[in-house]
Every structure is written in structure tokens, then in C-alpha cells.
N, C-alpha and C positions, 0 to 999 in steps of 0.2 A: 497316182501318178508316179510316185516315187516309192520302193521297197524300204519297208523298215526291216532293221535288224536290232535284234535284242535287245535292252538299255540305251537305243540311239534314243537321239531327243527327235519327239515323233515332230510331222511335217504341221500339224496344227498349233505345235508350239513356237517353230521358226516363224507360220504366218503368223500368230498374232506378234508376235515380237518386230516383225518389221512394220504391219499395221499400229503395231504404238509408235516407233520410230517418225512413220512418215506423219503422224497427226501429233508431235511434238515437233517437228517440225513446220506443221502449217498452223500452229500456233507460234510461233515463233521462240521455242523453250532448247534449248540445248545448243550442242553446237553446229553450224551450218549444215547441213543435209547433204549426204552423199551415199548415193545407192549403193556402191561398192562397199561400204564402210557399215552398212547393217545386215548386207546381205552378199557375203565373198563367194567370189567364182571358184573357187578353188573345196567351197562345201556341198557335199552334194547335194543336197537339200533343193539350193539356190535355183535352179532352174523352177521346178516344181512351186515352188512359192512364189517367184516373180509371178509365174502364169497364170497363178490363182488372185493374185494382185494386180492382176494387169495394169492398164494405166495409172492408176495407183503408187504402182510402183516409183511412177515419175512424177507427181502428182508436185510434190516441193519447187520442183523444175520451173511449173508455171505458174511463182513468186520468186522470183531470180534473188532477190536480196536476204531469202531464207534459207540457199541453197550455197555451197559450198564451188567451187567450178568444175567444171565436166569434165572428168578426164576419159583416158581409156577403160578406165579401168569399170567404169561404169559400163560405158559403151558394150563391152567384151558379156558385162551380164546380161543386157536385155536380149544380147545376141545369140547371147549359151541358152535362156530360155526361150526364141523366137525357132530354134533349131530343133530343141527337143521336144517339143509339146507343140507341131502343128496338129490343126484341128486333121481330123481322119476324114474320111470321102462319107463315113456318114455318122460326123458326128454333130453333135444339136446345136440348134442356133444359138444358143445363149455360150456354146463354145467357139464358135466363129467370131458370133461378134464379139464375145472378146479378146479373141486375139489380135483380130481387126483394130479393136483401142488400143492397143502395144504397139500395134504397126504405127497405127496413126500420132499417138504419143510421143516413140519414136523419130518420127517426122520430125514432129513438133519443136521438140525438147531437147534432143540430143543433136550433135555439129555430125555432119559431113555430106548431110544433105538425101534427098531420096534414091540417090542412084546406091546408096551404097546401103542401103535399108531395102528389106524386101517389100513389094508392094504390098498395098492391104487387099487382102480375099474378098471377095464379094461376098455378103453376105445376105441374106433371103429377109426380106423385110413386111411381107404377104400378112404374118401373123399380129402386125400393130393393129391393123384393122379387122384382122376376124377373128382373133380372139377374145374370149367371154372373159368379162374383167378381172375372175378371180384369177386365171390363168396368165393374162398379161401382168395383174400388178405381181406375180411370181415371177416371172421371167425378165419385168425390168426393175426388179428388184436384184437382182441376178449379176445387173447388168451397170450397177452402180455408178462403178469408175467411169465409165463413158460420159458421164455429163458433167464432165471436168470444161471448161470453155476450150471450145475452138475442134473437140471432137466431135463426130458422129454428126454433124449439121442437119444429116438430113432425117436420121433416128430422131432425132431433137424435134424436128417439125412434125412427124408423124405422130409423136406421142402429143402433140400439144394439143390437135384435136382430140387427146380422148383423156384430157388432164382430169376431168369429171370422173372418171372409172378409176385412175389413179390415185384421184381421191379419196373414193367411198374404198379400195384397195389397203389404203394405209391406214383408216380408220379400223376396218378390219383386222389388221393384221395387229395393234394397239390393244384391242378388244381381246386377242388372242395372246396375248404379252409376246408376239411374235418381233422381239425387238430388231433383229437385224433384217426382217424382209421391211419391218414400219421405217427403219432408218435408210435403206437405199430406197423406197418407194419416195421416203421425202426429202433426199437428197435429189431425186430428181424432179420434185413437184419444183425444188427451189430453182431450176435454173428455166423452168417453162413458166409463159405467161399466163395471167389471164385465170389464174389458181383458185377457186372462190373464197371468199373471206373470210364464209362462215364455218371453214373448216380449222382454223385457228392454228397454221402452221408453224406458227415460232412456237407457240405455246406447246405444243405438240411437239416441237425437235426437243426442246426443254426438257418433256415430258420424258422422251425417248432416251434422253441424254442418262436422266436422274435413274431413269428403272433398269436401262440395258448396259449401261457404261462397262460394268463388267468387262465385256465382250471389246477389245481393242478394235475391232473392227466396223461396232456401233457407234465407238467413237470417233474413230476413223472418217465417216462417214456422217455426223453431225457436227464434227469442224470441219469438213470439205464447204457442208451448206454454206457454215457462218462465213467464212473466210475468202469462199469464192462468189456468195451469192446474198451474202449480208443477214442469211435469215436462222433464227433459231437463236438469240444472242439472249 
């Protein structure tokens, strides 16, 4: 997304840095959460990292008492990366729809309402149902941040009928110590119903937590579960 140049600090380091930020944040550890304040407009970075974060990025926003107040200055970033990084006329679902959670996040989270936020793109939804499970639990693994409440309603629904593939998906992906597609696979088993029992999900975020935590972004993504969906504690 973004050009590196020589001893910059590469873009995989600005994400995990703000993926720590925002999961000290939705533990409630530091001080009030402000997007502008982990991740300034003024670096270049910034764009390319929100949009790799997408909803994410706002993710503190919806625990209002964890979060600091919203200024512009927030505002001006989700906007700097909404600008730079639209998806192209042919690029892949899993980059629609995530930009589509930034729009919609955006909505959500930040003040002045939809007129002044670009709408969310449409995005093609065909492949919840015909995709072979290994290739779905990749792609909504992908697709993490989205099952933040109150996003994607209707991704939400479509995945619930097929929570069973999403399942045997994250067992897989466990199996392959593949921690960060196991971590967003069961950050979103937690926000769908109907989960089977005998697949031992908390046990399992736990599991996820102890082996990948490294990765700021497994983590990221196993206190989203706990903290928006009670599970993995």
C-alpha cells in the first residue's frame, strides 16, 4: 500500500503498534483511547495502516467509557485513509468489504452523521454460500473487524448459517498453529449463534491467546471476543 524507504519503520510495524494500542484499550489499560493519538495524520504510514485495521481502528469507540472524546482530529484520519486506499473496480472481496467496515464504523462511531461520510460500497456477498469451507474460513478470517456489534448485519446472518464450516475452519487453522486466521475465525464464531459446544470456544480463544499472543493482532482480536462477546475469558 504504502512505499517504504530505507530505515523507515516498515508498515507492519506501525500495524502492530496500533493493534496493541487498540486491545489496551478494550481492556481498559492505559489512557483513554484516541485514534489520532496512536496513529497521526500528519505520518505517512497512517492511511495504509488504518485500512489494514479497518474497523478496528475504531473499535474502542464502541465502549464509549474507554475512549477518550472524538475529535477532528480523529475524524480527518479515518477520512485521510477512506481517500487513499478505495477498493479498485477489481479488487477482491475481502478488500471491499473491508472498507465497507470503515464506512460503516465510521457511521457508527464517529459525529456528524452519514451525509458527511461516504456511503458504504456494495459489496458481493454470493461467496458466503458457495464457498468450500476452507476458502470461506480464509476469507472471514480476513475479515475480522467486521463483527464488531452493529456492523455488517447482514454478513452476520449469512455466516450463521454456515457457523459449522467456521468451525471445523478454526479447528484447522489451530491444528496448523495458524494463529491469527484461528483468532479472527473465532472472534467471529463469538458474535454468531448457535456455535456448537463441543467445539470448546473459550477454551480454544484461551488456547489461541497463550500460543499466538505474540502477534498484537491475535491479540487484538481475542480481547475483541472477550470484551464484546464475553467469550474466551
Amino acid at each position: 500500500m504504502a512505499e517504504q524507504t530505507q530505515g523507515a519503520v516498515p508498515l507492519s510495524a506501525v500495524i502492530a503498534d496500533a493493534a496493541t494500542g487498540v486491545a489496551l484499550a478494550l481492556r481498559g489499560e492505559g489512557d483513554p483511547y484516541a485514534l489520532s493519538g496512536i496513529l497521526r495524520q500528519e505520518d505517512a504510514l497512517t492511511p495504509a495502516a488504518v485500512r489494514v485495521l479497518g474497523a478496528d481502528a475504531l473499535a474502542p469507540y464502541a465502549m464509549e467509557h474507554l475512549a477518550a472524546p472524538i475529535g477532528a482530529d480523529d475524524e480527518a484520519v479515518v477520512r485521510q485513509a477512506l481517500a487513499a486506499y478505495p477498493p479498485k473496480a477489481d479488487a477482491s472481496e475481502v478488500s471491499v468489504w473491508s472498507y465497507r467496515g470503515l464506512v460503516e464504523a465510521a457511521h457508527v462511531h464517529l459525529p456528524g452523521g452519514a451525509r458527511q461520510w461516504p456511503p458504504a460500497p456494495a459489496a458481493p456477498s454470493g461467496w458466503v454460500q458457495s464457498d468450500p469451507w476452507p476458502k470461506l474460513s480464509h476469507r472471514v478470517s480476513q475479515l475480522a473487524a467486521l463483527a464488531l456489534p452493529r456492523l455488517a448485519p447482514g454478513l452476520a446472518e449469512q455466516l450463521a448459517a454456515r457457523t459449522d464450516d467456521l468451525a471445523r475452519g478454526f479447528v484447522r487453522a489451530v491444528r496448523r498453529r495458524d494463529w491469527l486466521q484461528a483468532a479472527g475465525l473465532a472472534r467471529w464464531l463469538a458474535r454468531l449463534p448457535e456455535v456448537p459446544e463441543t467445539l470448546g470456544l473459550d477454551s480454544g480463544l484461551a488456547f489461541v491467546r497463550q500460543m499466538g499472543g505474540a502477534d498484537p493482532r491475535v491479540t487484538l482480536h481475542v480481547v475483541a471476543a472477550q470484551r464484546f462477546y464475553g467469550r474466551g475469558w
